[in-house]
C-alpha positions in Angstrom: -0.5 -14.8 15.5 1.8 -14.7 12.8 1.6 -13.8 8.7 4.5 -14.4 6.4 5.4 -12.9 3.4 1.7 -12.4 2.2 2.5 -11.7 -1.2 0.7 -12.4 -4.4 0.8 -12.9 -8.1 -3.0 -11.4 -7.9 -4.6 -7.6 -6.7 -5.2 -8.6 -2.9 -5.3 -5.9 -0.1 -3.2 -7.3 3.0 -4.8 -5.0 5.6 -7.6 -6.7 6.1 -6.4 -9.6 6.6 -3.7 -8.2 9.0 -6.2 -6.5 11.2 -8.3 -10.0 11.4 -5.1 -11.4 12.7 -4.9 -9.0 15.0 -8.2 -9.2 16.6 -7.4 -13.3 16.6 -4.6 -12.1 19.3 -5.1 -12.2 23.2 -3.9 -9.4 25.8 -0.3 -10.1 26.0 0.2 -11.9 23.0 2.6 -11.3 19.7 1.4 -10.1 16.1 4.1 -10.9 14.3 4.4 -9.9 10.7 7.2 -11.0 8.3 7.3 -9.9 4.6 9.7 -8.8 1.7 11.0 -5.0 2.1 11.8 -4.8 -1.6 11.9 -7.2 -4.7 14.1 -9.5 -5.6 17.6 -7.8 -6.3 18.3 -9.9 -9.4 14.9 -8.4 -10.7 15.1 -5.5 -12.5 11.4 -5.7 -13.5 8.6 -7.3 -11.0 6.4 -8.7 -13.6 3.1 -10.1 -13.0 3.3 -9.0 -9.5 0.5 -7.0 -7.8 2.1 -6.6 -4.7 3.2 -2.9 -3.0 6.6 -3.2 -0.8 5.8 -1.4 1.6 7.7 0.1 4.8 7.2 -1.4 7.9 5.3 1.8 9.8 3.4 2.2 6.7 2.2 -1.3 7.5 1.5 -0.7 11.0 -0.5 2.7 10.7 -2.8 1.2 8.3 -3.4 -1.6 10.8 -4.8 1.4 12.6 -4.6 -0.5 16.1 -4.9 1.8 19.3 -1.8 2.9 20.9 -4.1 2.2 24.2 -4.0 -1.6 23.1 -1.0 -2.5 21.1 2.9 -1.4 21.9 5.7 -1.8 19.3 8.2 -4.2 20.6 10.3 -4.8 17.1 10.4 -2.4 14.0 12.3 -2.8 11.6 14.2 -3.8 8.2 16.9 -6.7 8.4 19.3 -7.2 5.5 19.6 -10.8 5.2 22.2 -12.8 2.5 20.8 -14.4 -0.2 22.1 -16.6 -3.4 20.8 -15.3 -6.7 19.4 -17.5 -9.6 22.8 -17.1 -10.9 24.3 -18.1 -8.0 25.8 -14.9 -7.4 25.7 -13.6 -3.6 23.1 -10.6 -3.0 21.5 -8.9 -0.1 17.3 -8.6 0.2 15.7 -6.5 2.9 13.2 -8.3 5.0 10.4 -6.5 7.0 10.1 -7.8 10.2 7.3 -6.1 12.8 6.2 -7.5 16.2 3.2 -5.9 18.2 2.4 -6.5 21.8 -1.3 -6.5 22.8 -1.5 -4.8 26.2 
């Protein structure tokens, strides 16, 4: 089961919708969630944005999945290369997180 970059111009509470995907995935199988770790880095400002960047254990404790059932197998916070607006070269984190259902 996978969600990417779940982020929104609107109030709208991931979790939910996260632990729904979880429940859609069998013993054995992969959650695997993929999201922005920060904003834009030519963005001084996130306007009109309701969306929280939040670290990827932060994410995973609200999940609040038992440790019985699920098993970490990646955590973490990549720093990928990206082009500004500008053209200019930048770096943005990514969140990437992948549970194991036991």
């Amino acid at each position: 089961m996978s969600a990417q970059f779940l982020h929104s111009t609107f109030p709208l509470d991931r979790t939910p919708i996260f632990q729904a995907a979880a429940r859609a995935v069998r013993p054995g199988g992969l959650l695997l969630i993929v999201d922005h770790g920060a904003p834009p880095p030519w963005l001084s400002e996130v306007h009109d944005h309701h969306h929280t960047f939040t670290p990827p254990d932060e994410v995973v404790a609200a999940l609040n999945l038992s440790e019985a059932e699920w098993e970490p197998a990646q955590i973490e916070t990549p720093i990928r290369e990206v082009t500004t607006p500008d053209g200019e070269p930048a770096q943005w984190a990514d969140n990437v997180i992948v549970l194991r259902r036991r």
